[in-house]
N, C-alpha and C positions, 0 to 999 in steps of 0.2 A: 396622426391627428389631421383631421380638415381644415386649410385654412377659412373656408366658407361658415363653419360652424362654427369656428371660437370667433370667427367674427361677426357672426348674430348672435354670439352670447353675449358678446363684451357691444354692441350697442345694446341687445337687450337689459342688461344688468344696469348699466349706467343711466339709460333711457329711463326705467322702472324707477329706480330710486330715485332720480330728480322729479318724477312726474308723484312722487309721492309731498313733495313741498308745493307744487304748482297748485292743488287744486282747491288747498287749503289758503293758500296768499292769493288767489282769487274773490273766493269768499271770504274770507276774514278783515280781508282788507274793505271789504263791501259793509260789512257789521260794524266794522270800525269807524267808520266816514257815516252811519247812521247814526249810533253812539254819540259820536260829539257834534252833526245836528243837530240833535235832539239836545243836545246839552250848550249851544249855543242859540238854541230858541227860547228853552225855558229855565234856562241857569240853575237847573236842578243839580246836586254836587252828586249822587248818584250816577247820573250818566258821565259828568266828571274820570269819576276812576273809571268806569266800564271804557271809559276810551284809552285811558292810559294802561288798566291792567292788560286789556286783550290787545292793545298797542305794541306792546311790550312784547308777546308773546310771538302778535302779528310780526316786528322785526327780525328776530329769531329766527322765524321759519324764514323770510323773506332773503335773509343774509346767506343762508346754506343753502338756498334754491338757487339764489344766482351763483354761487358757487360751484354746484353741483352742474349748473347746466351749461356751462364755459365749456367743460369738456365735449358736448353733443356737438359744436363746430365743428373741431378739432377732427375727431373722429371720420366725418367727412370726408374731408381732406386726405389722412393718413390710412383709414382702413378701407376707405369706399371711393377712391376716385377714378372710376372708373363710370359708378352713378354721379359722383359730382360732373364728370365732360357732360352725361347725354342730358342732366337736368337742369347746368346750369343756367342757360341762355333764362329755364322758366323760374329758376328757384333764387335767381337773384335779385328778382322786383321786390316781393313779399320777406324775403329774408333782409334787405337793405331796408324796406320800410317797418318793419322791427325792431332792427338796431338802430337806427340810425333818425327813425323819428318816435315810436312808442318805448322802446325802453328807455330813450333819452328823457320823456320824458318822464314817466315811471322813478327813474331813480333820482333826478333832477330834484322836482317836488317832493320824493320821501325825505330828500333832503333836508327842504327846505322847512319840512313839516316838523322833521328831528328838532332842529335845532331853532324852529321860529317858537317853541315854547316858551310864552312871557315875553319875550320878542313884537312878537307881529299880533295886530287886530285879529278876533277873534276871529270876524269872517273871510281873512285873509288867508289868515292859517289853515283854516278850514278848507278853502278853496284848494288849499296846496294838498291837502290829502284827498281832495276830489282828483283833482289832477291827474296823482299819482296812479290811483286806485284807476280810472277809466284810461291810464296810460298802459299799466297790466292788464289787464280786459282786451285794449287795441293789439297789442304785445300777444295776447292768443290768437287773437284773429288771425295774423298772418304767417303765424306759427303754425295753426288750421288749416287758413288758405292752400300751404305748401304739402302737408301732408294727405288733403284733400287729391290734389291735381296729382301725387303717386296711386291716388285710390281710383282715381276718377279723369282723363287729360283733358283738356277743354281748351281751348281759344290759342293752339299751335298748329301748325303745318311742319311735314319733315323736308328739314336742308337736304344740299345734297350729300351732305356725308353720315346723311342716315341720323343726326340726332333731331328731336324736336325744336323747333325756331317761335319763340313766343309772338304771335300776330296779333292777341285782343287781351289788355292784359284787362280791361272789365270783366271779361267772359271767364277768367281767372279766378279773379275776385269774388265773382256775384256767384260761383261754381255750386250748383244747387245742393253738391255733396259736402263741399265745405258749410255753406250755411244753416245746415242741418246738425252736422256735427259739432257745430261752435255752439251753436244752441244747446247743445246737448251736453255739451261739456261744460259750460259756463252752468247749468241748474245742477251738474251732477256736483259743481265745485261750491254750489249752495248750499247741499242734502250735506256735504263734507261739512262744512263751518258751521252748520247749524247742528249738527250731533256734536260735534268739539266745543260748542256753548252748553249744550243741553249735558253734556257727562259732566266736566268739570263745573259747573254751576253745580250742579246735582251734589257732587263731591261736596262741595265746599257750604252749603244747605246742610247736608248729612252732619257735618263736623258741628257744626252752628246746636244742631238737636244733640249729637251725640257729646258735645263739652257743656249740655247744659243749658246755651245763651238762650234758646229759641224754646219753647214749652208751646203746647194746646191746651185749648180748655176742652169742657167736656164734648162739643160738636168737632171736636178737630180741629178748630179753626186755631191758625198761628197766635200764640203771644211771644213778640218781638222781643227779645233781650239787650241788653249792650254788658260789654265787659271791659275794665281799662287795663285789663292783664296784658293783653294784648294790645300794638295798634291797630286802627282802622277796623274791629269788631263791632261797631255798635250798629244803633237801626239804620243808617244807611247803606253797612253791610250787606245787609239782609236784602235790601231792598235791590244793591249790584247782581245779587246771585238771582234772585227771582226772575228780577226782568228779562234781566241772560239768557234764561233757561226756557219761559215761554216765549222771546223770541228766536233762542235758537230751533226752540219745537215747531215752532210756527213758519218757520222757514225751510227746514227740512222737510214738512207737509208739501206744501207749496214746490219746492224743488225737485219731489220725489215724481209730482203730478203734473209737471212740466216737463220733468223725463221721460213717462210715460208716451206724452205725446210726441214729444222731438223723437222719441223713438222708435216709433210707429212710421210717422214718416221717414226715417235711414233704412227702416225694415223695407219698406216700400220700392225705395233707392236701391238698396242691395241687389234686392230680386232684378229690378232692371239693368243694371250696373255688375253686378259681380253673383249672377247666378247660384256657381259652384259653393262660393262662403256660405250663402243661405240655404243651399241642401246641405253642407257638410255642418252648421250650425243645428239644424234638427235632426240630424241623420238619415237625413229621406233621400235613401236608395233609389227608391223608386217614385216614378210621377204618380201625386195625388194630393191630396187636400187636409191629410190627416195631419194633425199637430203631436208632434213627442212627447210626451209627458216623461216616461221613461225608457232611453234604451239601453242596452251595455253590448260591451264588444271588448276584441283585444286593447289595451290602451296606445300598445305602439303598433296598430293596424291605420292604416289610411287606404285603406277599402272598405267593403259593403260583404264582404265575405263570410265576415263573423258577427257580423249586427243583428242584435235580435230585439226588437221593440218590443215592451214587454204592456204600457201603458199607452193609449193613444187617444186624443178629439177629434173626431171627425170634421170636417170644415173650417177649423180655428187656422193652417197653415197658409189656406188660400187666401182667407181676410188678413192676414199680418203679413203676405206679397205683397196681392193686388187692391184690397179692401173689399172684395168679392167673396161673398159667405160660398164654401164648397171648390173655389175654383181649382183647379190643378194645377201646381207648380211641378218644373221640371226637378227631377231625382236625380242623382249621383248616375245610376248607370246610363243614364240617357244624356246628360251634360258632355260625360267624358270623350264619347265619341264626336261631336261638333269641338271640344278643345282641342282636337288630335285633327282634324280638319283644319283648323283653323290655324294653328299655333304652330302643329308639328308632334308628330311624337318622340323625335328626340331635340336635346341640345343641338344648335347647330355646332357642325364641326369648323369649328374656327377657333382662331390661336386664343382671344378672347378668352374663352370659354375653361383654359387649360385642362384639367384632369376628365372633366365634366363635360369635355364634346362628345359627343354623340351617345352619351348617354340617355335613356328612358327618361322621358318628363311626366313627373308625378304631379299629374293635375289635383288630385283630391287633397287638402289640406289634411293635415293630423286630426280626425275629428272627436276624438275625448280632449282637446283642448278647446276645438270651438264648442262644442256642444256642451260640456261645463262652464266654460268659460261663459257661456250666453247666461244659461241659466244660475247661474253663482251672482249677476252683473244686477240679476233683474227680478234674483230669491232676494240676494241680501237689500237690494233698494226698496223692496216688501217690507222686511223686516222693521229698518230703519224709520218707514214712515210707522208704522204700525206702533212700533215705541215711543214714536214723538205722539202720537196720540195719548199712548197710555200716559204718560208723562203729562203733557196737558191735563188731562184729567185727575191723576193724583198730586199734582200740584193746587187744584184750585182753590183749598182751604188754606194758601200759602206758607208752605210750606214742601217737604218730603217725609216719607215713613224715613223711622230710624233705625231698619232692617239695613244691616252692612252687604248683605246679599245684593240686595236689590242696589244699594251704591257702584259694587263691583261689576252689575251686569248695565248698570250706564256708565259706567268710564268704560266696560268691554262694547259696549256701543259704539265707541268714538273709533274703533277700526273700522267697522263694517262699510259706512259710504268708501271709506280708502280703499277696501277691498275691492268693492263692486270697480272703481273707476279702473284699477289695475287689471282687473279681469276684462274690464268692457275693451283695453286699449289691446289686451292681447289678442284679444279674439280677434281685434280690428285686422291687430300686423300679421299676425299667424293666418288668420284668415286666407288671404290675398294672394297664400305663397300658388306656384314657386317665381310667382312676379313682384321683385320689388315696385315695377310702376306697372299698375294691373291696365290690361286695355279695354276702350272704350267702346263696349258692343253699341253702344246707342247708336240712333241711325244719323244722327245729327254731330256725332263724335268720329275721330280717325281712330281707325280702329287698328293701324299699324303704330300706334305709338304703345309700347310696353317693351320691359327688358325685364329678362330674369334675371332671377338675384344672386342665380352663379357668374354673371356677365360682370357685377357690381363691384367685386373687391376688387382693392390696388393687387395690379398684379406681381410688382417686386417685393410684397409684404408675404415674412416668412410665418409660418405658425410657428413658430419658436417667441419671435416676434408679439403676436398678439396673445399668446399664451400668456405673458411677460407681464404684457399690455393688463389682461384681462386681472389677475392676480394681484398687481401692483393697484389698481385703481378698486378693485374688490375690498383693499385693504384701506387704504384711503378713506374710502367714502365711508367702510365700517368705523373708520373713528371720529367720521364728522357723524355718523348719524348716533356713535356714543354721546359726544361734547353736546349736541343739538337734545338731545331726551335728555341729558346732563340740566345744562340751561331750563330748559320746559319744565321739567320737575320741581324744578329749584324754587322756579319764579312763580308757578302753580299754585303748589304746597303755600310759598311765601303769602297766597291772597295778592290784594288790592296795596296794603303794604308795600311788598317787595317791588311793589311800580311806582309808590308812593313815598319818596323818603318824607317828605313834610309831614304826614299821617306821624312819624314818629315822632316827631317833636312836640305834636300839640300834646303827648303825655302826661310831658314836663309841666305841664301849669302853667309856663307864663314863664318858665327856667330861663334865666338870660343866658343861662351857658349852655343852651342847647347849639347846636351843629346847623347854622342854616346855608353853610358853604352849599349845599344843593340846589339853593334857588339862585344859586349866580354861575352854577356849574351848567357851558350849555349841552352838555353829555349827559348830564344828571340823569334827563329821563330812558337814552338809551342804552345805561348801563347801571 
C-alpha cells in the first residue's frame, strides 16, 4: 500500500465529513440571529421558538463540527509535514488569525448566548449571537484565505532554501482566488440552511395536516387548528413551520443565484489560474469553445484516449473562461506539453520524493471525478432552487399537500445543497493534483512556487501507521455522525417542544405542581 494514498484518503475522509457540519453552522447560525431579531423587534412568540427550536438544532451541529474539525490541525503536523515546513512561514498568519481571534470569538459568544438566556437584555443577548454567528463567517474567511494561496500563491518570494517567505500578507488576504471562493461558499452554506428549514418545516406542516390539526376549505386555503394533546401544537405552531419554510425557500433562491454568479467568476479564475482543472472539468481534449454537455470514457483513465463526447454547445466553454461567446480555450492535449515544459516530466529525483523520484508526472487530473464532480455541484444546486420555487408556490394557500410522497422528497431535499458542496470541494482538491500548492502561471505571480503532493507527506510515517490512522478515526467519527442524526432526529421529530420545556407546563392549567426547575436551569435550553 501507498503511503501517499492512505494519506489523501485519511485527510480526504476527515476533511469530507467535518465540511459536512460547516456549511450548515454557517448558515443556520445566520437564520438563527434573523429569527430572534425579528423576535426582539416585534415580540412576536413565534419567532420566539423558531429561535430556540433551530437554536437547538443550530448547537448540535455546531458541537460535532468543532469536534470533528480539531482533528484537520493534527493531521498537518503528523501526516503532512513536509507541506507544513514549505507553507508554514504563509499558513501561519490566516490560521493564527482563526484560532486565535475568530474562533475565539465564535465560541466566546455561543457562549455567552447559551447561557445569557433570561439572564442578559434582550438586545444584548442578541448582540452575542451576532457576535458569534460573524465570528464563524471571519473563521471561514481565513480558513479560505489558506486554502486559496495552495490554489493560487500570492504576495511571497522563495528563501534561500527553496520554501516560500510571506512578503505582503494583504496580497494574501485580498487573494482574488480566495475572495471568490468565500463568496461562494458562504451562499452555497445559505442554499444548505435554507433546504434544512424548507424539509423539516415541510415535515412538520405535513404532520399538522396529516394528525388532523390543520384542514382547508373549499379554495385550499389553510384552517389553523390547535390541539392540547400535545405541547406547543396550536396556532403559533403553525405559524413557526410556515415562516421556516418560505424563508428557508427564499433563501435557498437567493443563495443558489449568488452561486451562480460567484461561480462564473472562479470559472473565469480557473481558466487563468489552473488551466488543466478547467479542461479536465469539461473534458476538452482538445482546444475549442464547445461546452460538454455529455461525455463518457474509462472512469479510472486520466487521459483523453478513451473520451468520446457524445453531447456538446458550441461557444458556451469559451463564455464560462473568458466571458467571450466562441472563444477557444486550451484542451488537455495541448496543456500537457507546456506542463512537461514547464514543471518537468518527471518527479525530481531527490530523497524528498522517496519511491516517487523520478517517476512520470501525471499532469491530467482524474477526470470522471472532475467532470461529474463539476456537474453534480451545479445539476443538484438546479435542483434545489427549482424546489424551493415549487415550494413557495405550493405553500402559498398556507399550508402543504398531505401527499406523504411529496413530504419524503422534501426532507430527501435537505441532502442535495450538501451534496453539491461536497462535490464542489472535491473537484476543487482533486482538481489541482498532482500539486498539493498549484503554481501561479499569472504573469504577476511566482511561478516557482508549487510542490507536489508526493513531496508533502511526513516522511518517517509508515502506511501501517496511517492505515491505523485512517480506520480508527473512520470509526470514530461514524459514531459521532450516529449520536449527531441521533440528537437531530430526536429534537426534530420532538418540534418546538423538545427546545421548549416551558411549552409543557402551560398544559397543566395553572398546575402548581408543574416542573419549572427549567427556567432557573442555565443549561435548560442546551440540553
Amino acid at each position: 500500500m501507498d503511503v501517499l494514498d492512505i494519506a489523501r484518503w485519511q485527510f480526504g475522509i476527515t476533511t469530507v465529513y467535518h465540511f459536512l457540519m460547516v456549511p450548515l453552522t454557517l448558515g443556520l447560525g445566520m437564520m438563527v440571529a434573523i429569527m430572534q431579531t425579528r423576535w426582539v423587534r416585534t415580540g412576536d412568540e413565534k419567532f420566539l421558538r423558531m429561535t430556540k427550536f433551530w437554536g437547538k438544532v443550530y448547537l448540535i451541529n455546531f458541537i460535532v463540527g468543532v469536534a470533528t474539525g480539531l482533528v484537520q490541525e493534527f493531521q498537518f503536523g503528523m501526516a503532512w509535514s513536509e507541506y507544513s515546513r514549505f507553507v508554514g512561514d504563509v499558513f501561519g498568519a490566516p490560521l493564527a488569525m482563526e484560532g486565535l481571534l475568530a474562533f475565539f470569538v465564535e465560541s466566546t459568544f455561543l457562549g455567552i448566548w447559551i447561557f445569557g438566556w433570561g439572564r442578559l437584555r434582550k438586545g444584548l443577548h442578541l448582540a452575542a449571537l451576532w457576535c458569534a454567528v460573524i465570528g464563524s463567517w471571519i473563521s471561514a474567511f481565513f480558513i479560505i484565505v489558506a486554502n486559496s494561496w495552495m490554489q493560487h500563491p500570492v504576495g511571497v518570494e522563495l528563501g534561500e532554501d527553496g520554501r516560500p517567505v510571506m512578503t505582503d500578507v494583504w496580497a494574501v488576504l485580498t487573494n482574488n482566488t480566495a475572495l471568490a471562493a468565500y463568496t461562494h461558499t458562504i451562499l452555497g452554506a445559505l442554499v444548505v440552511a435554507g433546504m434544512f428549514l424548507l424539509g423539516i418545516s415541510w415535515y412538520h406542516l405535513w404532520r399538522r395536516r396529516h394528525d388532523g390539526i390543520d384542514t382547508v376549505d373549499e379554495t385550499g386555503h389553510v384552517i389553523v387548528g390547535e390541539t392540547n394533546a400535545v405541547p406547543g401544537r396550536d396556532k403559533v405552531d403553525h405559524g413557526v413551520w410556515l415562516w421556516s419554510l418560505r424563508l428557508g425557500a427564499v433563501i435557498a433562491i437567493v443563495g443558489f443565484l449568488g452561486t451562480v454568479v460567484s461561480g462564473d467568476v472562479q470559472g473565469k479564475l480557473m481558466y487563468e489560474q489552473q488551466p488543466m482543472k478547467m479542461a479536465a472539468a469539461e473534458a476538452a481534449c482538445h482546444t475549442g469553445s464547445s461546452f460538454s454537455v455529455l461525455s463518457l470514457g474509462d472512469p479510472g483513465s486520466s487521459d483523453c484516449s478513451d473520451v468520446i463526447t457524445l453531447i456538446e454547445v458550441p461557444g458556451v466553454l469559451g463564455f464560462l473562461g473568458t466571458g467571450e461567446w466562441g472563444a477557444d480555450m486550451p484542451g488537455i492535449r495541448d496543456l500537457e506539453p507546456q506542463y512537461v515544459d514547464q514543471y518537468g516530466a518527471t518527479i525530481p529525483d531527490e530523497a524528498l520524493y522517496g519511491d516517487r523520484a523520478g517517476t512520470e508526472v501525471q499532469y491530467v487530473p482524474v477526470m470522471w471525478v472532475t467532470y461529474w464532480g463539476f456537474r453534480l455541484m451545479i445539476g443538484l444546486g438546479g435542483i434545489v432552487a427549482a424546489g424551493a420555487v415549487i415550494a413557495l408556490w405550493l405553500t402559498r394557500k398556507g399550508t402543504v399537500l398531505r401527499s406523504k410522497w411529496i413530504m419524503r422528497l422534501a426532507l430527501l431535499g435537505i441532502v442535495a445543497p450538501f451534496a453539491a458542496n461536497i462535490a464542489g470541494w472535491i473537484f476543487t482538491e482533486l482538481g489541482r493534483q498532482p500539486f498539493v500548492v498549484a503554481p501561479n502561471p499569472d504573469a504577476t505571480g511566482i511561478d516557482g512556487v508549487f510542490m507536489f503532493t508526493a513531496a508533502a507527506v511526513s516522511p518517517g510515517v509508515t502506511a501501517g501507521e496511517l492505515l491505523f490512522s485512517v480506520i480508527t478515526l473512520t470509526a470514530v467519527y461514524g459514531v459521532m455522525l450516529v449520536i449527531e442524526l441521533f440528537l437531530m432526529v430526536k429534537y426534530i421529530r420532538g418540534g418546538v417542544a423538545a427546545s421548549m420545556p416551558e411549552l409543557a407546563a402551560r398544559t397543566h392549567d395553572g398546575d402548581d405542581d408543574s416542573d419549572d426547575r427549567t427556567s432557573d436551569d442555565v443549561l435548560s435550553f442546551a440540553y
